[in-house]
C-alpha positions in Angstrom: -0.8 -6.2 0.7 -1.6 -9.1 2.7 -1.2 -9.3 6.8 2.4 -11.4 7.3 3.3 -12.3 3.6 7.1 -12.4 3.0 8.4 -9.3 0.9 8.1 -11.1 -2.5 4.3 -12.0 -2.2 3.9 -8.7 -1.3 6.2 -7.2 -4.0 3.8 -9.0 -6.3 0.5 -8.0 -4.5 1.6 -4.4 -4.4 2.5 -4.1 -8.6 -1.1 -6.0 -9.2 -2.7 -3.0 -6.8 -0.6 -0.3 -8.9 -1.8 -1.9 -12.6 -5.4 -1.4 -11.4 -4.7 1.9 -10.4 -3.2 3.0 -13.4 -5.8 1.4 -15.9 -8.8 2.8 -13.2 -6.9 6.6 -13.2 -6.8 6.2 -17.6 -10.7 6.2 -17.7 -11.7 7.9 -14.5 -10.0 11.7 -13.8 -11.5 11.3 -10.3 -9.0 8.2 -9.8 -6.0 10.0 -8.0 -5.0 8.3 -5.1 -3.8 4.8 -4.6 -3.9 4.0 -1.2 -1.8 0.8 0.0 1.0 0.7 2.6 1.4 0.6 6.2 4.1 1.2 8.6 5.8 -1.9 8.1 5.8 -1.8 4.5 5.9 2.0 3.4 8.7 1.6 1.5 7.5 -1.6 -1.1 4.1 0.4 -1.2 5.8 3.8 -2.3 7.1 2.4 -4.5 4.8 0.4 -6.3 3.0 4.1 -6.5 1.4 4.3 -3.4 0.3 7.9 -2.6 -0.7 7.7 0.8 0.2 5.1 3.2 -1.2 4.9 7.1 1.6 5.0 9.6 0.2 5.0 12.8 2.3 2.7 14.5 5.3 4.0 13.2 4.7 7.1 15.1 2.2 5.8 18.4 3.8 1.8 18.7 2.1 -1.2 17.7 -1.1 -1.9 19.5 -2.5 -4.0 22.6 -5.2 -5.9 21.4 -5.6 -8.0 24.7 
């Protein structure tokens, strides 16, 4: 979902990711992964389907970006 949206807009940004999926894996069997979800927001994206989330900063801390 989008960078700093409440959990609601994202809610609704996730399930709108998840439909495409599902109608893209109907016609394509090479369609297996949905990809959405970050550390802070693993949880919404698993599940709205998500089947691989990144979590780097979950693991290494956020980043410097100075």
């Amino acid at each position: 979902p989008s960078a700093d949206v409440d959990e609601q807009t994202a809610a609704a940004e996730l399930s709108a990711l998840q439909g495409l999926y599902t109608e893209l894996a109907k016609r394509f069997d090479s369609v297996d992964t949905l990809s959405v979800g970050m550390s802070n927001d693993l949880e919404l994206a698993v599940a709205h389907g998500s089947t691989m989330v990144r979590i780097g900063s979950a693991i290494f801390g956020a980043r410097d970006y100075s």
